[in-house]
PADREN-476319 format. One record per atom (N, C-alpha, C, O): residue number from 1; x, y, z; atom name. Coordinates in Angstrom, 3 decimals. Layout:
N
NUM,X,Y,Z,CA
...
! end
This chain:
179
1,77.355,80.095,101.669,N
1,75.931,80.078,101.496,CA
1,75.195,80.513,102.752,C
1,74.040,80.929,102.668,O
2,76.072,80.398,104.349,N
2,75.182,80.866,104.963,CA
2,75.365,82.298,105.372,C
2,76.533,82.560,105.086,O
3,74.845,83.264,105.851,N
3,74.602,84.410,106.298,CA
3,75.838,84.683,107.525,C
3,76.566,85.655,107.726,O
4,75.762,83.933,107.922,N
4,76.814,84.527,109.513,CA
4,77.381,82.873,109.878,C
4,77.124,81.805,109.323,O
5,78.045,83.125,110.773,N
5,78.470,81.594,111.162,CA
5,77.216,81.098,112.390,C
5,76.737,80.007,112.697,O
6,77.096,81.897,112.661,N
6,75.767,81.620,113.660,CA
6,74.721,80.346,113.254,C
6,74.225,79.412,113.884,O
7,74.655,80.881,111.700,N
7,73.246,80.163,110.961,CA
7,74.088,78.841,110.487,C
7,73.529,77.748,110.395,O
8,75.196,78.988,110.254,N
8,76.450,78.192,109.899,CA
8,76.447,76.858,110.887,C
8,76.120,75.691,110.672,O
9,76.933,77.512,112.013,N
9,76.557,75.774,113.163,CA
9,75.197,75.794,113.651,C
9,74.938,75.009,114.563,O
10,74.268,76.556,113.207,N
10,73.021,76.393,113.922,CA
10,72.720,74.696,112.632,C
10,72.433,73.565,113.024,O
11,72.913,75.115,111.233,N
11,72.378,74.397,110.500,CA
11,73.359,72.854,110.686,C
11,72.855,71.731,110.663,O
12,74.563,73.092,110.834,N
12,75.530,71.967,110.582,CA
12,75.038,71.173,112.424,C
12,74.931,69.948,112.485,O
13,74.904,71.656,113.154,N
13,74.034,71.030,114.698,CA
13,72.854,70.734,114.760,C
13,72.258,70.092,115.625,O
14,72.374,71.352,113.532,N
14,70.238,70.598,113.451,CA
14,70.904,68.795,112.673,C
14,70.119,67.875,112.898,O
15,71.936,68.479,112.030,N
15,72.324,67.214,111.714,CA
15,71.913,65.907,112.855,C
15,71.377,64.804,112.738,O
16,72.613,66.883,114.246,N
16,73.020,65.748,115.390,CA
16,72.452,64.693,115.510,C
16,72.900,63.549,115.597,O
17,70.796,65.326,115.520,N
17,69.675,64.231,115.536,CA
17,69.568,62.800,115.211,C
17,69.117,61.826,115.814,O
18,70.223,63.015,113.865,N
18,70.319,61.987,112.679,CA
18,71.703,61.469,113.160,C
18,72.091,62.342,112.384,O
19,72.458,61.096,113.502,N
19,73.821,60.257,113.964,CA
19,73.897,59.419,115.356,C
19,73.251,59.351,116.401,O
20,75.051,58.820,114.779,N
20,75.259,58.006,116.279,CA
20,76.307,58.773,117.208,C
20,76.372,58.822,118.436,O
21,77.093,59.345,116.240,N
21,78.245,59.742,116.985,CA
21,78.441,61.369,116.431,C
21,78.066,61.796,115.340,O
22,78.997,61.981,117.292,N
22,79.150,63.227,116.538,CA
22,80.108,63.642,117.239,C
22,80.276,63.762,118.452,O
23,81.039,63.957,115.877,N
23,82.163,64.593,116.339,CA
23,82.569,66.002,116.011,C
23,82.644,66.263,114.811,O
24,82.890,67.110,117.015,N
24,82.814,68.501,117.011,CA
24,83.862,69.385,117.369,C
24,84.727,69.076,118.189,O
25,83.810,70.611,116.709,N
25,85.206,70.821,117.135,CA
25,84.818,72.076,117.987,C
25,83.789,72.718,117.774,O
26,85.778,72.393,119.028,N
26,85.583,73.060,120.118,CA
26,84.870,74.433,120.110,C
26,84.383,74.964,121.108,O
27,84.871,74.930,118.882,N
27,84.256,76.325,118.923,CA
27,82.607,75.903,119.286,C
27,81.888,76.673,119.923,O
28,82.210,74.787,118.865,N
28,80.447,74.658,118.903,CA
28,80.240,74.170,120.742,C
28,79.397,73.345,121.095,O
29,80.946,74.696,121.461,N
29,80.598,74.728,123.076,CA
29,79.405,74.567,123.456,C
29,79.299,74.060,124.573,O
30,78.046,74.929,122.688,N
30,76.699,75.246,123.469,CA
30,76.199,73.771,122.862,C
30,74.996,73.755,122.603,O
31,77.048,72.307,122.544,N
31,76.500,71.053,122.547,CA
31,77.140,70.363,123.504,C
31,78.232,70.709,123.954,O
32,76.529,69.389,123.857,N
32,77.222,68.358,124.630,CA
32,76.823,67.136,123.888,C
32,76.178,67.112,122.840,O
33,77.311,66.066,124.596,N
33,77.365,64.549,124.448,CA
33,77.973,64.110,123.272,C
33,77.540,63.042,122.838,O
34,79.138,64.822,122.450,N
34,79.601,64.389,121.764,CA
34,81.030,63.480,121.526,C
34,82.064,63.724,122.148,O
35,80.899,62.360,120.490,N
35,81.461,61.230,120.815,CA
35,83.512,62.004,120.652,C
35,84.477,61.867,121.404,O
36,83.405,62.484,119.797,N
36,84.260,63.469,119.716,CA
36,84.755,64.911,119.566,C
36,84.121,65.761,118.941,O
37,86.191,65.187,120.313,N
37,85.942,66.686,120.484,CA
37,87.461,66.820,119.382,C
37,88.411,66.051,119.242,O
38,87.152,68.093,118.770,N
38,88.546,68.539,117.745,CA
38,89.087,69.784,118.571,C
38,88.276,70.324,119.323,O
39,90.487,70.337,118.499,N
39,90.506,71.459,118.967,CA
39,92.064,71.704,118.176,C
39,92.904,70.807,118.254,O
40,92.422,73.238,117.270,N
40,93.781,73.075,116.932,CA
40,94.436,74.210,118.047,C
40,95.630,74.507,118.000,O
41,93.386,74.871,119.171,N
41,93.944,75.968,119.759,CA
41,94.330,75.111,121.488,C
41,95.250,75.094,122.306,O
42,93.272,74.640,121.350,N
42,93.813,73.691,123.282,CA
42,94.231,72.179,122.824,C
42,93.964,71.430,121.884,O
43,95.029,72.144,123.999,N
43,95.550,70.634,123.928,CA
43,94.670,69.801,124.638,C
43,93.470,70.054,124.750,O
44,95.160,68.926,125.068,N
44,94.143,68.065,125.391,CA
44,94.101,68.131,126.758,C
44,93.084,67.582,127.182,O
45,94.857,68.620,127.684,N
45,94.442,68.651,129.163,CA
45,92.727,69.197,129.283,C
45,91.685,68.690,129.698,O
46,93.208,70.800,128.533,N
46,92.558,71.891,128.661,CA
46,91.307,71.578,128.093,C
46,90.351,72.100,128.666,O
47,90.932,70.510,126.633,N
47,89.817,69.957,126.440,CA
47,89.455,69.305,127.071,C
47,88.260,69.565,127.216,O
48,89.811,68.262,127.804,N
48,89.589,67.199,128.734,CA
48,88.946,67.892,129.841,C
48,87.874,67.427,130.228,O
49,89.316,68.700,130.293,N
49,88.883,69.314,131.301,CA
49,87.767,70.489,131.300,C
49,87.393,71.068,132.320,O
50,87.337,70.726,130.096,N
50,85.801,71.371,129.434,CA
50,85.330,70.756,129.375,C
50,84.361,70.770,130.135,O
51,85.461,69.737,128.573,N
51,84.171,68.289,127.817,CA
51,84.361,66.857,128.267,C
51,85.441,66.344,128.560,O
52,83.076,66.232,128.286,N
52,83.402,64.603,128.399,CA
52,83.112,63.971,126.809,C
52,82.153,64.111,126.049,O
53,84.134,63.372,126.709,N
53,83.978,63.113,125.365,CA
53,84.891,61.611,125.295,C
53,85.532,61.380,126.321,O
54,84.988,60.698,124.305,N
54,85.680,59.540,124.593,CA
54,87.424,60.050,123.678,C
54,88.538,59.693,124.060,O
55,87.118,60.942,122.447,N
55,87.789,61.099,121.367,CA
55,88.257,62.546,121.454,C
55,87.361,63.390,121.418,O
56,89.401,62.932,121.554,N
56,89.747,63.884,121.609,CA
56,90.926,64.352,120.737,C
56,91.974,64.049,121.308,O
57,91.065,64.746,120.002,N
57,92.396,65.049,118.962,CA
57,92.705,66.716,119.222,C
57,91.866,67.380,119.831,O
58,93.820,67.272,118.776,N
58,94.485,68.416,119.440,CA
58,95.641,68.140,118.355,C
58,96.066,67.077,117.903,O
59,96.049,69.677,118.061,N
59,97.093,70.128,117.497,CA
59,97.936,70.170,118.943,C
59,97.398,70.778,119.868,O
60,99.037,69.641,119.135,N
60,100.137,70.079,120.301,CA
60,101.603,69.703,119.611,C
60,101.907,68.743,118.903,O
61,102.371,70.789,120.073,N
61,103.754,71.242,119.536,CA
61,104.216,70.160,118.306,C
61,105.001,69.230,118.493,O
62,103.587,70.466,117.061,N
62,104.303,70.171,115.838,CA
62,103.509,69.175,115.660,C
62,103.386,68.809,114.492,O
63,102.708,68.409,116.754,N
63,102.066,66.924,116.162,CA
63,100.367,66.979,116.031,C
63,99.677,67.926,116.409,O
64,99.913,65.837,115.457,N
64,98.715,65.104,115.810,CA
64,98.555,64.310,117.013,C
64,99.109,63.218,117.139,O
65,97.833,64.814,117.876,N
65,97.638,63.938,119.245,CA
65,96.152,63.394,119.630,C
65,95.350,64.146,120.184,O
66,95.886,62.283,119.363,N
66,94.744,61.577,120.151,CA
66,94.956,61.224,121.415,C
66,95.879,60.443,121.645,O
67,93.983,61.827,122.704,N
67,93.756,61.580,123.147,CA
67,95.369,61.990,124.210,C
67,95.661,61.531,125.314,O
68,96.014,62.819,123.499,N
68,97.089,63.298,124.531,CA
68,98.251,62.389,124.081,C
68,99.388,62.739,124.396,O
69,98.030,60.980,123.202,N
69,99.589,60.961,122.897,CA
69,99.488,60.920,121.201,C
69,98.431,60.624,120.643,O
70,100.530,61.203,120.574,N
70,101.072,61.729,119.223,CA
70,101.386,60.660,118.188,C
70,102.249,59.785,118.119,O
71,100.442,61.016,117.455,N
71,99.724,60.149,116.205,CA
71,100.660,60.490,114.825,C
71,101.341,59.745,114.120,O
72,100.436,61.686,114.768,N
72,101.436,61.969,113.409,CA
72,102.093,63.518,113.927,C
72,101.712,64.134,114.923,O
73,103.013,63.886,113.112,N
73,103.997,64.823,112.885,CA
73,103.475,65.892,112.137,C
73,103.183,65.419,111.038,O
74,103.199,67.126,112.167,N
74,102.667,67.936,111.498,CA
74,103.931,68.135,110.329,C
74,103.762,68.976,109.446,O
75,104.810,67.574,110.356,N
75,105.814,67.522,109.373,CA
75,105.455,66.862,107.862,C
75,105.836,67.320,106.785,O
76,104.402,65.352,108.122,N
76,104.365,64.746,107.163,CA
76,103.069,65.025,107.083,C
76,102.401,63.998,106.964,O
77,102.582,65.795,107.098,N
77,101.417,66.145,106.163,CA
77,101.269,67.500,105.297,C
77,101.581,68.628,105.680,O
78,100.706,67.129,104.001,N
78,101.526,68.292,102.755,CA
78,100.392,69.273,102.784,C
78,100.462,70.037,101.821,O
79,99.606,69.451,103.391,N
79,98.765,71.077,103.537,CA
79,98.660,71.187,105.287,C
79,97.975,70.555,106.092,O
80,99.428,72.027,105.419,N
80,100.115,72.229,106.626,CA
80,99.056,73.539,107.655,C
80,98.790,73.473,108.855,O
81,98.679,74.545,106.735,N
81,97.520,75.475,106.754,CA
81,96.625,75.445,107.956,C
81,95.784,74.561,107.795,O
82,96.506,75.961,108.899,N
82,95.495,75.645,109.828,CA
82,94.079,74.949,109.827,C
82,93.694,73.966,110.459,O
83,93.482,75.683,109.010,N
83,92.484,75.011,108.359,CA
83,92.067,73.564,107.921,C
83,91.158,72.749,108.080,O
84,93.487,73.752,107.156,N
84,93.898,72.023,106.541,CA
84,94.291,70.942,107.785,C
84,94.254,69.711,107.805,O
85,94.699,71.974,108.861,N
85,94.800,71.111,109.605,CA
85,93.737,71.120,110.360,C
85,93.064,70.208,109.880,O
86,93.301,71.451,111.011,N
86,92.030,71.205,111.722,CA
86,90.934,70.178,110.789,C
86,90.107,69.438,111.322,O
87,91.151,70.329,109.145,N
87,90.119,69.951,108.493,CA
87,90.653,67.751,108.784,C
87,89.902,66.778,108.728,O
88,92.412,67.820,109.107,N
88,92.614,66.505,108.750,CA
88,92.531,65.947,110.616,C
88,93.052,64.880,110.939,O
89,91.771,66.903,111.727,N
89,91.634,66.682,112.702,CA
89,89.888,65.889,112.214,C
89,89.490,64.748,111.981,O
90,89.319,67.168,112.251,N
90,88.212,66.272,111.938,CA
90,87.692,64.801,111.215,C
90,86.904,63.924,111.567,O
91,88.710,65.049,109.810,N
91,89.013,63.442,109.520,CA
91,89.420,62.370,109.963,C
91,88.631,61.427,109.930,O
92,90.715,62.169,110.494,N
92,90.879,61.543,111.864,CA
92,89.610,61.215,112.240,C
92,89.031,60.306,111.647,O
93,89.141,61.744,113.033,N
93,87.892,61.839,114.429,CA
93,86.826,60.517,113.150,C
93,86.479,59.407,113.552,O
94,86.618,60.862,112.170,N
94,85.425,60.230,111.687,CA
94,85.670,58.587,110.864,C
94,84.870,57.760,110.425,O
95,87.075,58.637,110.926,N
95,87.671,56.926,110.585,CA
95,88.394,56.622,111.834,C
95,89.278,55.776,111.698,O
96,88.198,57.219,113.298,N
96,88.999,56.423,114.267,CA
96,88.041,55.264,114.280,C
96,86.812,55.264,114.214,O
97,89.167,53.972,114.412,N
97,88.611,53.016,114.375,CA
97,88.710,52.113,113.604,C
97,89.047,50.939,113.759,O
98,88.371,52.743,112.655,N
98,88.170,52.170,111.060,CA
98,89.365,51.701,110.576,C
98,89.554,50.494,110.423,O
99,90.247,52.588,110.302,N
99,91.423,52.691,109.972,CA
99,93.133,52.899,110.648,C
99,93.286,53.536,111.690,O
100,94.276,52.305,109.939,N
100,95.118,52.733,111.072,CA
100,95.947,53.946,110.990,C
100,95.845,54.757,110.069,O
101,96.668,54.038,111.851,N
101,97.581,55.094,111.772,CA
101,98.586,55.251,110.446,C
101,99.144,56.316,110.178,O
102,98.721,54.134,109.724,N
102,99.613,54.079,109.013,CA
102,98.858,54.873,107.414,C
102,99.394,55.545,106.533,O
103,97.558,54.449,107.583,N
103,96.546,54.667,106.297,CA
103,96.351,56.246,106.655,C
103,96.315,56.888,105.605,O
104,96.205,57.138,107.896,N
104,95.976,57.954,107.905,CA
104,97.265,58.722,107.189,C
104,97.072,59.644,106.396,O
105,98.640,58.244,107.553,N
105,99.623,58.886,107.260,CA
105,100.128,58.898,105.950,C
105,100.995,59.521,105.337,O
106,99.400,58.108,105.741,N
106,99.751,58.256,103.717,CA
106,98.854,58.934,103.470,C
106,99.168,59.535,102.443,O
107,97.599,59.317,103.875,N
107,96.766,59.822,103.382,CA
107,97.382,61.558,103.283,C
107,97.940,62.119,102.340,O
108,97.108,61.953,104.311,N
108,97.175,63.614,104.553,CA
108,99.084,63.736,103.868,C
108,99.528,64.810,103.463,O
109,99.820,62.607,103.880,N
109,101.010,63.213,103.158,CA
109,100.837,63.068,101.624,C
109,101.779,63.178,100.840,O
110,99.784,62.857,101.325,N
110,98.932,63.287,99.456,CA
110,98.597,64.112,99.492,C
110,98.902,64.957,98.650,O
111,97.735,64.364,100.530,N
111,96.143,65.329,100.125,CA
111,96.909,66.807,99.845,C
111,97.608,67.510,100.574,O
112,96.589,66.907,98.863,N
112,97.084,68.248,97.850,CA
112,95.624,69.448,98.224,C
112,95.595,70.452,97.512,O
113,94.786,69.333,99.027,N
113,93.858,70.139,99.318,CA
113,92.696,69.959,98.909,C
113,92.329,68.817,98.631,O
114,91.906,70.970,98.786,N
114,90.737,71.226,97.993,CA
114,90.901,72.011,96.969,C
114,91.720,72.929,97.010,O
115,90.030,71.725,95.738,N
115,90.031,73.179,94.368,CA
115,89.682,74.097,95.053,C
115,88.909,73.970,96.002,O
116,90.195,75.171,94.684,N
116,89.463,76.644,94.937,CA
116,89.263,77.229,96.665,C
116,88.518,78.112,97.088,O
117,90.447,76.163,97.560,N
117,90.529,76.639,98.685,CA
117,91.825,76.627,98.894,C
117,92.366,75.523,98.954,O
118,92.486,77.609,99.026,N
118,93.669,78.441,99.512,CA
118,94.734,77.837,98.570,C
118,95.765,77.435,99.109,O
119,94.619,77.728,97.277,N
119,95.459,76.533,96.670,CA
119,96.251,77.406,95.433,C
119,95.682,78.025,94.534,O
120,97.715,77.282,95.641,N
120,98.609,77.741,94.841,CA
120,98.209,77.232,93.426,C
120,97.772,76.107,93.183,O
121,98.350,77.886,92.840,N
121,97.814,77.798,91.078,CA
121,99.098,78.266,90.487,C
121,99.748,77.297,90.093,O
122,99.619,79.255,90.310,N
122,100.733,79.778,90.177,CA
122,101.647,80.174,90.222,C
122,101.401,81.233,90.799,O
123,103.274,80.162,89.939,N
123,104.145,81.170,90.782,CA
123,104.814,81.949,89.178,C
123,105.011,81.406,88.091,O
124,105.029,83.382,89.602,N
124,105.549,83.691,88.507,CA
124,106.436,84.865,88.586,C
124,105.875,85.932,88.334,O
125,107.918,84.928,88.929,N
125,108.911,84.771,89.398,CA
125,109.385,84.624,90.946,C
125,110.082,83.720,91.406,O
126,108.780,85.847,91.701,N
126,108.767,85.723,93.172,CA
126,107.228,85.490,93.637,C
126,106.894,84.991,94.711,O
127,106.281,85.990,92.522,N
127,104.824,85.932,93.101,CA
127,104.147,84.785,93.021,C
127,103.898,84.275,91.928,O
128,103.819,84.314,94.029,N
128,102.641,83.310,94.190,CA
128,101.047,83.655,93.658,C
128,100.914,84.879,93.662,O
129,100.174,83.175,93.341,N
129,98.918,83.386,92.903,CA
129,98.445,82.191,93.905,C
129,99.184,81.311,94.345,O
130,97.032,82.351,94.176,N
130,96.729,81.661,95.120,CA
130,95.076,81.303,94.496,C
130,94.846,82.133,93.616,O
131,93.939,80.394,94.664,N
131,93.162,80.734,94.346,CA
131,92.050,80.182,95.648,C
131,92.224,79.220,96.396,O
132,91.268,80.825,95.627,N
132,90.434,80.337,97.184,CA
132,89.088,81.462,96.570,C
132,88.771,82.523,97.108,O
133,88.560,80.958,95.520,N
133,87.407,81.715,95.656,CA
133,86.316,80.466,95.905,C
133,85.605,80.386,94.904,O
134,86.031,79.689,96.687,N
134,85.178,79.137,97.892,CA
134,85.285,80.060,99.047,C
134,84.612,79.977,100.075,O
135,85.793,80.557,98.900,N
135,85.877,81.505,100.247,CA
135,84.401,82.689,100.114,C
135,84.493,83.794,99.579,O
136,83.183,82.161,100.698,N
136,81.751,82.773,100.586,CA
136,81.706,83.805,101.373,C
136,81.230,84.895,101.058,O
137,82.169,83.538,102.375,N
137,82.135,84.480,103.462,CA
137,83.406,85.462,103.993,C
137,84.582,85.354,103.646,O
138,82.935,86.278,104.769,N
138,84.545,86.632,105.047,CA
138,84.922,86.583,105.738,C
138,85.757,87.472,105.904,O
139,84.744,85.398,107.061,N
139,85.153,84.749,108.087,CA
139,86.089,83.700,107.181,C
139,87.320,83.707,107.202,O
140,85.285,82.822,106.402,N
140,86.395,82.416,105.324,CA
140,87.689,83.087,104.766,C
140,88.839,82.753,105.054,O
141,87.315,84.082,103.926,N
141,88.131,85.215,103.293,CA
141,89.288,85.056,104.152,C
141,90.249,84.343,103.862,O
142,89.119,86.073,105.744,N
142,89.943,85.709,106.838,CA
142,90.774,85.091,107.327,C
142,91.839,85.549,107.740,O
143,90.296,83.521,107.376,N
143,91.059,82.791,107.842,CA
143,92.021,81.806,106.646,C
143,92.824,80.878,106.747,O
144,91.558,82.422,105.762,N
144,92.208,82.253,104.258,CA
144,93.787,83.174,104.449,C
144,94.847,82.613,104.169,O
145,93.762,84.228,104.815,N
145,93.990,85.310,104.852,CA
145,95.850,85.100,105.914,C
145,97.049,85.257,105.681,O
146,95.092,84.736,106.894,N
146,95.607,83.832,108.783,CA
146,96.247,83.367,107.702,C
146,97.158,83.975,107.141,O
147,95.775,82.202,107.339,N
147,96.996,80.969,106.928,CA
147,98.229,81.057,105.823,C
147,99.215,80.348,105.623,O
148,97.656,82.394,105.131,N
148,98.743,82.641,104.044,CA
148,100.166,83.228,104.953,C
148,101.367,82.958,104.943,O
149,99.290,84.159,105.708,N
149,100.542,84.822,106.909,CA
149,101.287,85.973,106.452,C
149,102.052,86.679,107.109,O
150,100.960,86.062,105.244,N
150,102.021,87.200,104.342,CA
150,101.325,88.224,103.858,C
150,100.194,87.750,103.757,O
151,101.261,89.811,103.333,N
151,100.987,90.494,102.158,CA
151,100.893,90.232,101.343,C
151,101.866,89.983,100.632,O
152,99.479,90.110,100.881,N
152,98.915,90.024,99.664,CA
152,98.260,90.725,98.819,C
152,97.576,91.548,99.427,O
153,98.100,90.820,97.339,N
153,97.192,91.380,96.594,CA
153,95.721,90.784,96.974,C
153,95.714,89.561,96.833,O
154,94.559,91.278,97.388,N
154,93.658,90.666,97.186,CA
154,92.883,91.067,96.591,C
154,92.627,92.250,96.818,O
155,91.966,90.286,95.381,N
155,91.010,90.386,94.487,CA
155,89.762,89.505,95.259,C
155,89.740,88.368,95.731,O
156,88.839,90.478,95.167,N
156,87.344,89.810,96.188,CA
156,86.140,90.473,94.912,C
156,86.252,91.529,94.289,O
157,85.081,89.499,94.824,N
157,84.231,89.706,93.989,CA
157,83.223,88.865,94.541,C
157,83.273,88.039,95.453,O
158,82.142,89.309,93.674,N
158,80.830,87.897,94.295,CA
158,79.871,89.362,94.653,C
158,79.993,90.587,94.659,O
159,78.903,88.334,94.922,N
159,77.613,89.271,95.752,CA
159,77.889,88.988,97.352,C
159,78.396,87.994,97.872,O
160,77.515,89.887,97.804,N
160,77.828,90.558,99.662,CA
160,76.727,89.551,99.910,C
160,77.320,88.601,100.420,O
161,75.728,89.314,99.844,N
161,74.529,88.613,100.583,CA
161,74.247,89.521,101.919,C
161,73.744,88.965,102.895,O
162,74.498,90.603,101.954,N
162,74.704,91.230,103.595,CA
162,75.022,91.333,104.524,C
162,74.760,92.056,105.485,O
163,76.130,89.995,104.139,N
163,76.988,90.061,105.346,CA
163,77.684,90.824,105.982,C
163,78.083,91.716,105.234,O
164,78.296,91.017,107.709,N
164,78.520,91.343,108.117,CA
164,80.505,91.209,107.986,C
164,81.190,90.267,108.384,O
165,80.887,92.232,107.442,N
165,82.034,92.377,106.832,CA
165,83.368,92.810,108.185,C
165,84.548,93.090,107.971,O
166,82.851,92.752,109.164,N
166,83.217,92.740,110.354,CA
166,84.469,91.686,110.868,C
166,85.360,92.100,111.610,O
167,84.433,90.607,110.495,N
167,85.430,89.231,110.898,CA
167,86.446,89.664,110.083,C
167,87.576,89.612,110.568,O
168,86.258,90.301,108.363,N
168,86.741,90.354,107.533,CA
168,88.260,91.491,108.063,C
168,89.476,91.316,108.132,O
169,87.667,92.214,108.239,N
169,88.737,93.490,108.588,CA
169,89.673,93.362,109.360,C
169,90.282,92.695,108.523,O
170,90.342,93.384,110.174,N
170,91.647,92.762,111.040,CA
170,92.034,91.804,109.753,C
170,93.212,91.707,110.095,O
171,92.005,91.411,109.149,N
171,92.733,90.397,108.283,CA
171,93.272,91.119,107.638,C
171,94.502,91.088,107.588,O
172,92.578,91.975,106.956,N
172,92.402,92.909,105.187,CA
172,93.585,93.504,105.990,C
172,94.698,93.230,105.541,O
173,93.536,94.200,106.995,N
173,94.454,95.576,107.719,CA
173,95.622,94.669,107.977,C
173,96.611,95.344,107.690,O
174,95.941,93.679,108.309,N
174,96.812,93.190,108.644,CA
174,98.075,92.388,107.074,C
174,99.285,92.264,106.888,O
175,96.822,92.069,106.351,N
175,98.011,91.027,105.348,CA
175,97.460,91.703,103.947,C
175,98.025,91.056,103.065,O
176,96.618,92.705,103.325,N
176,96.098,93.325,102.575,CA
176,96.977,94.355,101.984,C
176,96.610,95.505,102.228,O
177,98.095,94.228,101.233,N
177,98.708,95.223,100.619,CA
177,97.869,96.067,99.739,C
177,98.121,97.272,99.720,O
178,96.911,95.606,99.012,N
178,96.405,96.242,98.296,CA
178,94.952,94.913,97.737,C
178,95.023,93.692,97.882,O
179,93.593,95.830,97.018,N
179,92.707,95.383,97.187,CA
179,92.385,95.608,96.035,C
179,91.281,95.252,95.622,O
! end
């Protein structure tokens, strides 16, 4: 729904106001004072040492790590996907506290995903079908794209809204057998 990612965290950062705590994940750099930081590309030295923050979670070699030591196993959680993972970073971040480690770990070894985001629907003999039309944008599209990792058929439809089809390309060229 939004135009660029620009308008994307401009709108999801006009929220801040309204909270006590806000927890963010490392790409939104131009905030501070937040209670937590997400990151699936730096570990936690390298966040620690950008931001002051109390909460810090990090993808590092195979695990979930708060705060630099290792919470869960990227083993036992069943949407493994970057995305999915970053998405069960941010979760984390918003029941620390609340909940324990043990509740988190049953949790994400369920969570079968979201409808209509990057989610196997079919296989029909060697081919997978995939369906991810939530994918609005094509920074989405993209990183839809990233996480499959493979050659694909892709079918894209919808209205353009004018976006800038730019993020999109390096993906298409890279895992886009055909369109």
């Amino acid at each position: 729904w939004h135009r660029d990612f620009e308008e994307y965290k401009s709108t999801k950062l006009s929220l801040k106001d309204c909270c006590q705590e806000l927890i963010i994940s490392d790409e939104l750099t131009e905030i501070s004072g937040a209670y937590g930081i997400v990151s699936t590309d730096k570990g936690y030295g390298e966040l620690k040492a950008e931001y002051q923050a109390e909460l810090y979670l990090t993808l590092e070699n195979g695990y979930i790590k708060r705060n630099g030591r290792e919470i869960i196993s990227t083993d036992l959680i069943r949407r493994r996907e970057r995305h999915n993972l970053k998405n069960a970073l941010m979760a984390i971040g918003m029941v620390d506290g609340y909940v324990g480690i043990e509740e988190i770990q049953a949790v994400l070894g369920k969570f079968d995903g979201l409808e209509h985001r990057c989610k196997m629907i079919a296989r029909i003999g060697e081919v997978e079908c995939y369906d991810s039309s939530i994918d609005s944008t094509p920074r989405r599209t993209a990183m839809t794209l990233e996480s499959l990792g493979k050659e694909v058929v892709l079918i894209l439809g919808g209205r353009g809204k004018g976006l800038d089809y730019a993020d999109l390309n390096p993906a298409i060229k890279r895992y886009a057998k055909r369109i």
